[in-house]
PQR file of N, CA, C, O and H, with PARSE charges and radii, in Angstrom:
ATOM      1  N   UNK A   1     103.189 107.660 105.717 -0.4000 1.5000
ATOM      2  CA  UNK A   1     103.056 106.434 104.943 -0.0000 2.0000
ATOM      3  C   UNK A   1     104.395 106.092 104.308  0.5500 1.7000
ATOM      4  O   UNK A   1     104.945 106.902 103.562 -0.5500 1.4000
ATOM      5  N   UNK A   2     104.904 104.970 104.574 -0.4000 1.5000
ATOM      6  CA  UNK A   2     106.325 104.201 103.771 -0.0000 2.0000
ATOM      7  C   UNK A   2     106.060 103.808 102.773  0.5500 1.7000
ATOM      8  O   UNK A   2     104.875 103.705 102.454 -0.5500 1.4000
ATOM      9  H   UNK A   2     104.457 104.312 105.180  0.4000 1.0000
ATOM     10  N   UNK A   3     107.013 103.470 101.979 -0.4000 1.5000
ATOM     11  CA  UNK A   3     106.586 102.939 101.066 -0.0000 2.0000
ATOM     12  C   UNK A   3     106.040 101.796 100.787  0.5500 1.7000
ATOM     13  O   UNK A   3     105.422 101.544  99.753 -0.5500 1.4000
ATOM     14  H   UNK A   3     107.975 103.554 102.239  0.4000 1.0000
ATOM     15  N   UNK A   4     106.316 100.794 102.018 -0.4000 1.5000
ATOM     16  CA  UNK A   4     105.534  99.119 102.461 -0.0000 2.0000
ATOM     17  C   UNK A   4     104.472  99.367 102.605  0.5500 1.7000
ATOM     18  O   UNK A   4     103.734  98.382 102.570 -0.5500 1.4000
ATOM     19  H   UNK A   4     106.818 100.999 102.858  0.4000 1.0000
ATOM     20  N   UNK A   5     103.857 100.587 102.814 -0.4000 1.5000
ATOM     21  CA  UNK A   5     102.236 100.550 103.376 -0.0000 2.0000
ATOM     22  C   UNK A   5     101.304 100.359 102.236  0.5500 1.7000
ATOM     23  O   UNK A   5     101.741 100.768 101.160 -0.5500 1.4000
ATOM     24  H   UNK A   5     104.457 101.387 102.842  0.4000 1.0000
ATOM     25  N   UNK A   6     100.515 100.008 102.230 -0.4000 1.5000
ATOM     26  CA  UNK A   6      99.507  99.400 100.917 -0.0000 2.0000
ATOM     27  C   UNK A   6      98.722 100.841 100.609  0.5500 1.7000
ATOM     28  O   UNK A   6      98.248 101.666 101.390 -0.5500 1.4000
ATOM     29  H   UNK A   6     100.160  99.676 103.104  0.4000 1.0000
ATOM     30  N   UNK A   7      98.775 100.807  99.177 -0.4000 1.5000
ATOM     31  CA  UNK A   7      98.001 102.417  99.349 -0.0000 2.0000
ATOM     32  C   UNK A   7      96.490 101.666  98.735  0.5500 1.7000
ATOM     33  O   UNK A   7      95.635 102.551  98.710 -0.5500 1.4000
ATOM     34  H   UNK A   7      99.160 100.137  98.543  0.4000 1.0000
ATOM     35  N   UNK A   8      95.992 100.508  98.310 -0.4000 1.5000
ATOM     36  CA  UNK A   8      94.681 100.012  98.232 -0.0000 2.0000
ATOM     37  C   UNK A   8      94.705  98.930  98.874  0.5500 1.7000
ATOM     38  O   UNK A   8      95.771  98.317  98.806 -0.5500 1.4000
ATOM     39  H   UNK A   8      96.687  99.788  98.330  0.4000 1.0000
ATOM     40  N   UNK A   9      93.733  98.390  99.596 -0.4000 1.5000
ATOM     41  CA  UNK A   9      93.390  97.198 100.300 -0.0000 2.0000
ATOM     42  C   UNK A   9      92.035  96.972 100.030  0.5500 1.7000
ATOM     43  O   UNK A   9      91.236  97.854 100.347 -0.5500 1.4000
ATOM     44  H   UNK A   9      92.867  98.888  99.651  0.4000 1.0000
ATOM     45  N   UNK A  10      91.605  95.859  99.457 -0.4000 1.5000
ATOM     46  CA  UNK A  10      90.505  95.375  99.293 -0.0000 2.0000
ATOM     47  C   UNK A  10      90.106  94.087 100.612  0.5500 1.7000
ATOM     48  O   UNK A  10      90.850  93.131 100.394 -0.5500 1.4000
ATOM     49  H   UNK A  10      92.254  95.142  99.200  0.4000 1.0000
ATOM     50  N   UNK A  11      89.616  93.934 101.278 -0.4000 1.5000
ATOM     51  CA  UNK A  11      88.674  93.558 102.154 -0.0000 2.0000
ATOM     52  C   UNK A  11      87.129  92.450 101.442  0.5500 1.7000
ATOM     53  O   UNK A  11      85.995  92.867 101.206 -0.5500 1.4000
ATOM     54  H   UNK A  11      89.012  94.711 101.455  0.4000 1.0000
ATOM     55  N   UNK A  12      87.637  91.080 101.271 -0.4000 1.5000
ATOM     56  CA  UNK A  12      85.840  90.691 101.296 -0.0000 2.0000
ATOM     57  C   UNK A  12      85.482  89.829 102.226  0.5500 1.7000
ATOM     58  O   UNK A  12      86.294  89.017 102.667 -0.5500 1.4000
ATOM     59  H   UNK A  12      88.558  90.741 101.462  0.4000 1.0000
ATOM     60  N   UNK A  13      84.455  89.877 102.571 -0.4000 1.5000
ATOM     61  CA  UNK A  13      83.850  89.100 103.702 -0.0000 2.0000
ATOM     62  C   UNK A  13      83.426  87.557 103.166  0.5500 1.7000
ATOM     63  O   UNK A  13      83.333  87.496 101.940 -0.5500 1.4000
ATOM     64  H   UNK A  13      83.795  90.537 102.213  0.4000 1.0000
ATOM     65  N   UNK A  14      83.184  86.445 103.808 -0.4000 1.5000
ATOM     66  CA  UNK A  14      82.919  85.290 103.442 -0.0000 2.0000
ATOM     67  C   UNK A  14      82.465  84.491 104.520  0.5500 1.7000
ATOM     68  O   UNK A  14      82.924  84.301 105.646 -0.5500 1.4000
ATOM     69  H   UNK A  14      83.260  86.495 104.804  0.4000 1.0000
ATOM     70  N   UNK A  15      81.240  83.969 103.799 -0.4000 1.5000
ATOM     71  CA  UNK A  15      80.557  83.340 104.795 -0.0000 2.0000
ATOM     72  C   UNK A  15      79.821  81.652 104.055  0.5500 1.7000
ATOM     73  O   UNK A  15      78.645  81.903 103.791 -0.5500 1.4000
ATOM     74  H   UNK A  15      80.867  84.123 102.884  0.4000 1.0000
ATOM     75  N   UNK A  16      80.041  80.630 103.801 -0.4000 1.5000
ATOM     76  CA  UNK A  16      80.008  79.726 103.253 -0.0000 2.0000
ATOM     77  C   UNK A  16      79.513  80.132 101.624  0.5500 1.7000
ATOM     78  O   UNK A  16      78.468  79.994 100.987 -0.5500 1.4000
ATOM     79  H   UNK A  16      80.996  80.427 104.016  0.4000 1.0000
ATOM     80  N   UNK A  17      80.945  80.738 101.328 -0.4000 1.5000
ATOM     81  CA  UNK A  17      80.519  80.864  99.739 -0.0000 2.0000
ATOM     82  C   UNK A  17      81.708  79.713  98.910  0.5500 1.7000
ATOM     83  O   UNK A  17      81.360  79.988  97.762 -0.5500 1.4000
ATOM     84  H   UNK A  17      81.794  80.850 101.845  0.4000 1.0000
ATOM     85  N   UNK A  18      82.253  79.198  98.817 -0.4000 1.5000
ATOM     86  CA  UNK A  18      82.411  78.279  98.238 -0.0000 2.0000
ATOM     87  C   UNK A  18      82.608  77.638  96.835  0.5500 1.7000
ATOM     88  O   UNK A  18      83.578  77.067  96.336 -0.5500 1.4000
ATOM     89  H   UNK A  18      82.536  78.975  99.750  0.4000 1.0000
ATOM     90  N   UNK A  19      81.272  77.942  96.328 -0.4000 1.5000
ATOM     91  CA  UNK A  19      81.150  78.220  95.195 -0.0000 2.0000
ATOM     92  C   UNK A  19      81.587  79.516  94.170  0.5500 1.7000
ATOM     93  O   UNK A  19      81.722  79.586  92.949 -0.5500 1.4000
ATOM     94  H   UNK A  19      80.483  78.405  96.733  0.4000 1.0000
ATOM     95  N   UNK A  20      81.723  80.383  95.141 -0.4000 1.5000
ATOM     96  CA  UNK A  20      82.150  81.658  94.267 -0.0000 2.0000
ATOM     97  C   UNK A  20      83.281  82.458  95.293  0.5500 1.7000
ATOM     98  O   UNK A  20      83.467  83.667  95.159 -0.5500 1.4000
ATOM     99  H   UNK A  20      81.614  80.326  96.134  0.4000 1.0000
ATOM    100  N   UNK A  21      83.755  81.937  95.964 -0.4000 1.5000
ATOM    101  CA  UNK A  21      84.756  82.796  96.594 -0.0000 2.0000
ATOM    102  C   UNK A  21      86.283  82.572  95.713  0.5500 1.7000
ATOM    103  O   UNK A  21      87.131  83.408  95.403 -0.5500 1.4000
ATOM    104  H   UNK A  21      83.604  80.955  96.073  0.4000 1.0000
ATOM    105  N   UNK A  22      86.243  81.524  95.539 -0.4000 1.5000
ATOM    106  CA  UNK A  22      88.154  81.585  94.269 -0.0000 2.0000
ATOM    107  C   UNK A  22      87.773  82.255  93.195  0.5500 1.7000
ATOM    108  O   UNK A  22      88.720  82.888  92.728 -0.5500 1.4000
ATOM    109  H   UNK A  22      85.554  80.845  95.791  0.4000 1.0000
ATOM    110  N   UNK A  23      86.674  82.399  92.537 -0.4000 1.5000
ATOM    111  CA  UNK A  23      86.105  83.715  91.531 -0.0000 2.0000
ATOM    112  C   UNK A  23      86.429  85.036  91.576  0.5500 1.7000
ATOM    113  O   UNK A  23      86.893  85.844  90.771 -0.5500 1.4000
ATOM    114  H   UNK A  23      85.905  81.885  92.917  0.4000 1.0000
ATOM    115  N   UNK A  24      86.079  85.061  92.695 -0.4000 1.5000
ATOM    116  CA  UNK A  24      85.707  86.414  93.435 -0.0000 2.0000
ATOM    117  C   UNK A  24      87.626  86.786  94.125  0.5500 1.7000
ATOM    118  O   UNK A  24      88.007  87.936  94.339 -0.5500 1.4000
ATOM    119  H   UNK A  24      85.703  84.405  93.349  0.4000 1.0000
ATOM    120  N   UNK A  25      88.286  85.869  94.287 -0.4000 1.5000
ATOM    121  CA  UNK A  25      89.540  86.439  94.709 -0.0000 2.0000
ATOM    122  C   UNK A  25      90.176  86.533  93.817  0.5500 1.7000
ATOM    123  O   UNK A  25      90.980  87.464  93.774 -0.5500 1.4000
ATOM    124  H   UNK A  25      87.977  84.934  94.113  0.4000 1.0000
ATOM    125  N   UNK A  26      90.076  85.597  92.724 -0.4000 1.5000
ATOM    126  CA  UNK A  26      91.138  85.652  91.118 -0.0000 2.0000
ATOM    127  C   UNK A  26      90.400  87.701  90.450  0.5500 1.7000
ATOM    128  O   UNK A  26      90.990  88.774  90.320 -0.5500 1.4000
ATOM    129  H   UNK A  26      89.423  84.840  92.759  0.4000 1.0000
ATOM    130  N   UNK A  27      89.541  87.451  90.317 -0.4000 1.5000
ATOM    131  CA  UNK A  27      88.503  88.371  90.031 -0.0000 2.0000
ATOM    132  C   UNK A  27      89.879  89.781  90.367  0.5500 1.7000
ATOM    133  O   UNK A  27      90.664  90.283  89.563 -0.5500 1.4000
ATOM    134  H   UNK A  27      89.062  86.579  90.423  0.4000 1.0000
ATOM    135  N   UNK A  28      89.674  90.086  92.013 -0.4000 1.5000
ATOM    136  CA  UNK A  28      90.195  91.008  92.659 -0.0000 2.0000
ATOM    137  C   UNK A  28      91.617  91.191  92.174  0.5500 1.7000
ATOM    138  O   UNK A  28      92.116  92.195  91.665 -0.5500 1.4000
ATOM    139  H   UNK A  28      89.036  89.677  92.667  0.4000 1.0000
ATOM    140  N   UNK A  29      92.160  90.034  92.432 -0.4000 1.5000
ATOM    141  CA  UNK A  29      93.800  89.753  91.974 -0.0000 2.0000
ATOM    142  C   UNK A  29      94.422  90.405  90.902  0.5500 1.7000
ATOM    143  O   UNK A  29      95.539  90.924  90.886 -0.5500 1.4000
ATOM    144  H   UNK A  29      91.755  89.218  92.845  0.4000 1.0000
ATOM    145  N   UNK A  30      93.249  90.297  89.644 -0.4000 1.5000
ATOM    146  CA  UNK A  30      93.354  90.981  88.228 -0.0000 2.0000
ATOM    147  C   UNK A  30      93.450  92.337  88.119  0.5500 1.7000
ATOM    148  O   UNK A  30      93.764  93.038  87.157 -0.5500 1.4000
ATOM    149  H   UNK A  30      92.342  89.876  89.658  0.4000 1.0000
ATOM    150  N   UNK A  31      93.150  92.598  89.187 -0.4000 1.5000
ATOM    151  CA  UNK A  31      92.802  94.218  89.154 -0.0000 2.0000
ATOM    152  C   UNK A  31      93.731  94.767  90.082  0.5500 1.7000
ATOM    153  O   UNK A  31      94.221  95.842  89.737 -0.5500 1.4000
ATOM    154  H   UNK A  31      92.895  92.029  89.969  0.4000 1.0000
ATOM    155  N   UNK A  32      94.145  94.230  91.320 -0.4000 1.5000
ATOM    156  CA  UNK A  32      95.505  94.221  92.216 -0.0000 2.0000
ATOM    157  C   UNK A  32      96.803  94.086  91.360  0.5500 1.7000
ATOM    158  O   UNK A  32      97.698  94.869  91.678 -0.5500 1.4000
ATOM    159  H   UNK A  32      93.747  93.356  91.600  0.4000 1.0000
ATOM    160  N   UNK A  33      97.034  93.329  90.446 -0.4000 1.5000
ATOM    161  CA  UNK A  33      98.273  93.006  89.751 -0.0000 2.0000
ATOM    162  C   UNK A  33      98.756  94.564  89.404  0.5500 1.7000
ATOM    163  O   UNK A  33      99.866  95.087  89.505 -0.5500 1.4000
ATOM    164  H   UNK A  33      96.307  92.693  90.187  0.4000 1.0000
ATOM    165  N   UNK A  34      97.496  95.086  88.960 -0.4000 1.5000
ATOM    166  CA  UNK A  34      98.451  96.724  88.274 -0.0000 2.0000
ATOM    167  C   UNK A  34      98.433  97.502  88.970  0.5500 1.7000
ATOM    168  O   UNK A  34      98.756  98.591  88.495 -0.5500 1.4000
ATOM    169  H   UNK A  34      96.594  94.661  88.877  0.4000 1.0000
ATOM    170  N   UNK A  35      98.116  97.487  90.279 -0.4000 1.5000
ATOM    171  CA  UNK A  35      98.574  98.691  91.361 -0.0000 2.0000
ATOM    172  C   UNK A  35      99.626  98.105  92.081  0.5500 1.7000
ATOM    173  O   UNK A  35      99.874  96.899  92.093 -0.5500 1.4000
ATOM    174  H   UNK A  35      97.854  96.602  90.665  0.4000 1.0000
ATOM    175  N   UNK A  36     100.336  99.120  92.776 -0.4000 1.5000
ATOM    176  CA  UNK A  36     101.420  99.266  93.403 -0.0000 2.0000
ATOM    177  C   UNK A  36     101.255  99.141  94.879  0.5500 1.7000
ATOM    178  O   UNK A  36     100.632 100.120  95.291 -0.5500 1.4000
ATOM    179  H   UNK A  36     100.135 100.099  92.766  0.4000 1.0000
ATOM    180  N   UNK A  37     101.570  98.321  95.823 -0.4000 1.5000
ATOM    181  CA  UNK A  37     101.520  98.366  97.080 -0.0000 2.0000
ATOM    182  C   UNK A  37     100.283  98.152  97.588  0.5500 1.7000
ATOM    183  O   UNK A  37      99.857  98.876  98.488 -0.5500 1.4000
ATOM    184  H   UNK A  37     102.075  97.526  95.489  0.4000 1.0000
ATOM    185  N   UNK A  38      99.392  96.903  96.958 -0.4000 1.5000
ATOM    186  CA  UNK A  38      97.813  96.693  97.370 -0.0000 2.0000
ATOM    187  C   UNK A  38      98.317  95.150  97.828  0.5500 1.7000
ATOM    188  O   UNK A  38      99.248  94.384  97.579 -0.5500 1.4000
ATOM    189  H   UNK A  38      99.739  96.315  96.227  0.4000 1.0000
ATOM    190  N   UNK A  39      96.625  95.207  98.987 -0.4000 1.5000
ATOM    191  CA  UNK A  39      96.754  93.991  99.558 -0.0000 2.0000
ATOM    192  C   UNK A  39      95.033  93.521  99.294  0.5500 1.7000
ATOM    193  O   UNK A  39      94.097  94.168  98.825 -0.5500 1.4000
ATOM    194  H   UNK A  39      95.869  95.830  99.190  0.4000 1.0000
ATOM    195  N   UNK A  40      95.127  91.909  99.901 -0.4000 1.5000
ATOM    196  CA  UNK A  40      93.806  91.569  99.341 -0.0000 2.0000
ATOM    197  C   UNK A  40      93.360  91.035 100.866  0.5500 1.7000
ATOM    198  O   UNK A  40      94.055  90.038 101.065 -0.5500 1.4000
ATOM    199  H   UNK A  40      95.887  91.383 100.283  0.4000 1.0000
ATOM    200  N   UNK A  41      92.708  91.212 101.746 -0.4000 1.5000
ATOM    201  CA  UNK A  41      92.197  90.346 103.105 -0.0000 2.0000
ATOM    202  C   UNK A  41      90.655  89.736 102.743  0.5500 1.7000
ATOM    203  O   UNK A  41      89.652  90.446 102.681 -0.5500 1.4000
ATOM    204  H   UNK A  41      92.144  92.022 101.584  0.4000 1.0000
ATOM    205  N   UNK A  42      90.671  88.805 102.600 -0.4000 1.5000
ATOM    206  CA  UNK A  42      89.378  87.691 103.036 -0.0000 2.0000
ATOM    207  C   UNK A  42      89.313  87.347 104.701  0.5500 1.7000
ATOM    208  O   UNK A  42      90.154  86.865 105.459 -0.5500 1.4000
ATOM    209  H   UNK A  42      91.486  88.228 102.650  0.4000 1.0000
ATOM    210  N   UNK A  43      88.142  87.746 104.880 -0.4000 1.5000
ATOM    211  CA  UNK A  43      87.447  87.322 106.139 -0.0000 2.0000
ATOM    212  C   UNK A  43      86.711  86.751 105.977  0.5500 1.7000
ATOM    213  O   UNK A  43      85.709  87.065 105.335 -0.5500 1.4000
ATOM    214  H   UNK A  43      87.458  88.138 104.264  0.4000 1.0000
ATOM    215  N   UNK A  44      86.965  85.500 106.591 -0.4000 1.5000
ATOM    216  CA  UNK A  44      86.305  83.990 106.710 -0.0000 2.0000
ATOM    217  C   UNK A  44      85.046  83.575 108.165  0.5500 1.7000
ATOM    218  O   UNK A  44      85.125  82.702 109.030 -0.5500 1.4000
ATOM    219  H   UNK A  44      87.779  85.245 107.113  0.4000 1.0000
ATOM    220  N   UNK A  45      84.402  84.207 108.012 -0.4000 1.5000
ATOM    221  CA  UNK A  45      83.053  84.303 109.527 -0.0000 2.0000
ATOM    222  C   UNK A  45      82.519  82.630 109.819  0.5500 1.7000
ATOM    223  O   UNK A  45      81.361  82.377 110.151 -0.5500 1.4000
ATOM    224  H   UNK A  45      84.338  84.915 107.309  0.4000 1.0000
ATOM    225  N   UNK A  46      83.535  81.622 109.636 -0.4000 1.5000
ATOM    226  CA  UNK A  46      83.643  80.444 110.385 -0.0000 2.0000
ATOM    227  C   UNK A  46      82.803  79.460 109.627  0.5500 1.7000
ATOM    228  O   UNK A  46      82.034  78.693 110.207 -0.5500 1.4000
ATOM    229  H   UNK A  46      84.476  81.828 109.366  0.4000 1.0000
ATOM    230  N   UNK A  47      82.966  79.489 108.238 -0.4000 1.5000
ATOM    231  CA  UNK A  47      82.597  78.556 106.870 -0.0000 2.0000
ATOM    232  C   UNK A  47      82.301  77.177 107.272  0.5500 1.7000
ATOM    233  O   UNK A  47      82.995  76.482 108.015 -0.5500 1.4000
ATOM    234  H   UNK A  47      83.591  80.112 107.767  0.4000 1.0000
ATOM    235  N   UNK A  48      80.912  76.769 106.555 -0.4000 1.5000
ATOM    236  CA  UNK A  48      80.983  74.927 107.233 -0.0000 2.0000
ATOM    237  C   UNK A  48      81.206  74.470 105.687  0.5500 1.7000
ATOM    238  O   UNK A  48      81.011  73.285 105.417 -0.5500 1.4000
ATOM    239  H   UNK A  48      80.349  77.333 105.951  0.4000 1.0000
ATOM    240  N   UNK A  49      81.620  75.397 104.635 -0.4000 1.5000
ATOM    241  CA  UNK A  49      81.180  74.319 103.407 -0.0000 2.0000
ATOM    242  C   UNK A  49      82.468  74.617 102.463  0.5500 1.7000
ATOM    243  O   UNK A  49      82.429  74.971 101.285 -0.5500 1.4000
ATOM    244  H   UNK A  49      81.778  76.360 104.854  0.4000 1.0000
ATOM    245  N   UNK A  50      83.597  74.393 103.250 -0.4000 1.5000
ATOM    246  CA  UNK A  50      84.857  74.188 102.515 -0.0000 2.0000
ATOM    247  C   UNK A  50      85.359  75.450 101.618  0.5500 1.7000
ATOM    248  O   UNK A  50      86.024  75.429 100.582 -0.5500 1.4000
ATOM    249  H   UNK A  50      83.629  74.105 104.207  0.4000 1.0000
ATOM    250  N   UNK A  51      84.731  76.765 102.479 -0.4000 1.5000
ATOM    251  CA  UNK A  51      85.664  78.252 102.115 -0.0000 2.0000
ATOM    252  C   UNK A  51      86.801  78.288 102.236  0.5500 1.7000
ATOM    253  O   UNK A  51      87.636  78.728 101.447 -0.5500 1.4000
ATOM    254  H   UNK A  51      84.191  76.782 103.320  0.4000 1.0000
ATOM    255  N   UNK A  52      87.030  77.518 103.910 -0.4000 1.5000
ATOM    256  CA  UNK A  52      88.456  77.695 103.838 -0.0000 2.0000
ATOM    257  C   UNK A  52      89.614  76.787 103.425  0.5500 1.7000
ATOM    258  O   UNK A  52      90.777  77.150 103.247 -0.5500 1.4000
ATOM    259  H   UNK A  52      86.351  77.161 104.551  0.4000 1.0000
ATOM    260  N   UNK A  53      89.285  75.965 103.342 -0.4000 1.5000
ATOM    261  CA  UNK A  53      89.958  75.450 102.295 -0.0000 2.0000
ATOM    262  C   UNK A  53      90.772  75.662 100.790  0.5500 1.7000
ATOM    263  O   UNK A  53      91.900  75.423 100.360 -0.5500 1.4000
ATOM    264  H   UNK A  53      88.340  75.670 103.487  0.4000 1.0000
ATOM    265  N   UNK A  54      89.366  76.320 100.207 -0.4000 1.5000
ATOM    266  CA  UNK A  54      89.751  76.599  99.350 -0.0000 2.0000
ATOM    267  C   UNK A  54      90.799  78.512  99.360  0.5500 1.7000
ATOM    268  O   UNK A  54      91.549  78.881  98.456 -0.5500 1.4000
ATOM    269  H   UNK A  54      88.450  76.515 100.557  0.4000 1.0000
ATOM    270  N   UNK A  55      90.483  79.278 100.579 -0.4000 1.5000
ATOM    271  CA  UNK A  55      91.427  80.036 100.995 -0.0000 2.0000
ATOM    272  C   UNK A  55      92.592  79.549 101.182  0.5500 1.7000
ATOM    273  O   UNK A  55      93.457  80.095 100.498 -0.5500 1.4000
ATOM    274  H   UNK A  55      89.873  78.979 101.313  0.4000 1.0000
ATOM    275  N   UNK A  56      92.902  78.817 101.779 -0.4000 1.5000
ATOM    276  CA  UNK A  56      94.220  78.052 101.920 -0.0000 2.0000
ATOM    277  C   UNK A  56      94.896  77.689 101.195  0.5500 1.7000
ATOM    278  O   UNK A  56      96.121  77.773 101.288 -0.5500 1.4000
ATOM    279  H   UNK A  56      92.199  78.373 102.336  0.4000 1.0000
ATOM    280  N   UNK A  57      94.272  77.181 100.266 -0.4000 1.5000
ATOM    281  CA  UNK A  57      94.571  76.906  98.639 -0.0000 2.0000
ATOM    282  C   UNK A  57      95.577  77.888  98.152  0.5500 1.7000
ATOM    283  O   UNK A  57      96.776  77.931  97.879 -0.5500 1.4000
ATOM    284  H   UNK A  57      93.277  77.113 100.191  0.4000 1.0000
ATOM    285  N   UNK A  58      94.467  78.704  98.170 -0.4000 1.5000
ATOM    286  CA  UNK A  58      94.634  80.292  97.135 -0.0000 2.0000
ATOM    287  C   UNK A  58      95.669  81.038  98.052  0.5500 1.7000
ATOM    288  O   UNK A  58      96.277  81.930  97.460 -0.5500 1.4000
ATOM    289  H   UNK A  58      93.493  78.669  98.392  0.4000 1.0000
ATOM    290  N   UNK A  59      95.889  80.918  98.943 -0.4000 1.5000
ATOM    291  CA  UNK A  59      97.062  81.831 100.010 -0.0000 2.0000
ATOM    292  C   UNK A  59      98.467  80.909  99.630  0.5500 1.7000
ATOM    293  O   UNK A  59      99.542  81.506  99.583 -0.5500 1.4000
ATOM    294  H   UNK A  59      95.395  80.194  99.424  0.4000 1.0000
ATOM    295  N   UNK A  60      98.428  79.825  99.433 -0.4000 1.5000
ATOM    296  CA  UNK A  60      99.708  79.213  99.180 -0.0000 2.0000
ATOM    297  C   UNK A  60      99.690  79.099  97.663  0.5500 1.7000
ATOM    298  O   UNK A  60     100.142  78.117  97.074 -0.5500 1.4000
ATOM    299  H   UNK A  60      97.554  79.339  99.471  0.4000 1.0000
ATOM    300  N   UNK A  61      99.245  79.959  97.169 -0.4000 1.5000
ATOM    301  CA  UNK A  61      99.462  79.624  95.950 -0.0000 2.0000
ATOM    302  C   UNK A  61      99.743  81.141  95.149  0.5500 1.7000
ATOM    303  O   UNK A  61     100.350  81.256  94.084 -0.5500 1.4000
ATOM    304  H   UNK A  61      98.877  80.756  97.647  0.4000 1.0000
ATOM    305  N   UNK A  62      99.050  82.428  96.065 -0.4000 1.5000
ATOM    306  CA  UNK A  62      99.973  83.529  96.189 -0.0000 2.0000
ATOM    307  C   UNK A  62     100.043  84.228  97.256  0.5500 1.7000
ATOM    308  O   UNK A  62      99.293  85.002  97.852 -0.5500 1.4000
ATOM    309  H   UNK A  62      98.556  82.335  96.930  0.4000 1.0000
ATOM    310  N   UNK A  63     101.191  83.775  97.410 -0.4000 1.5000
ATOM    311  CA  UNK A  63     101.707  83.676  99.018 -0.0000 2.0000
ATOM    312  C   UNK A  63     101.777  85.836  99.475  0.5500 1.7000
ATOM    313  O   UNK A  63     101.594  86.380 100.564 -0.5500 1.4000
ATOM    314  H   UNK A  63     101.800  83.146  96.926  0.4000 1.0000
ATOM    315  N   UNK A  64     102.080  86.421  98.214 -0.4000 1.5000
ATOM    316  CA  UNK A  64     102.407  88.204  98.763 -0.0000 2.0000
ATOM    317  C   UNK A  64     100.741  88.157  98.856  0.5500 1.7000
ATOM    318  O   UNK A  64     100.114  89.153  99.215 -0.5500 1.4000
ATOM    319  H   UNK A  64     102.229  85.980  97.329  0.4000 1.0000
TER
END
């Protein structure tokens, strides 16, 4: 393991949540800020009600 390698990765799944998925990633984020070398992946299982969007959002807005 290098030191680039993420030593926590959080993983959430998403499936037309919408309503609570920028919650749920700020949520994670808070708790990512104080570890060292963590990553956050959202999986998006092909949203009809503007998930990804609002992922898109939230990825350009913290881009690491």
């Amino acid at each position: 393991m290098t030191n680039a390698d993420p030593q926590l990765t959080v993983i959430i799944p998403c499936y037309n949540e919408n309503k609570s998925v920028a919650d749920t990633v700020h949520s994670v984020l808070s708790i990512l800020e104080r570890t060292v070398n963590s990553e956050l992946i959202v999986v998006d299982d092909g949203s009809n009600d503007g998930s990804q969007s609002i992922l898109q959002a939230l990825a350009k807005k913290y881009p690491n």
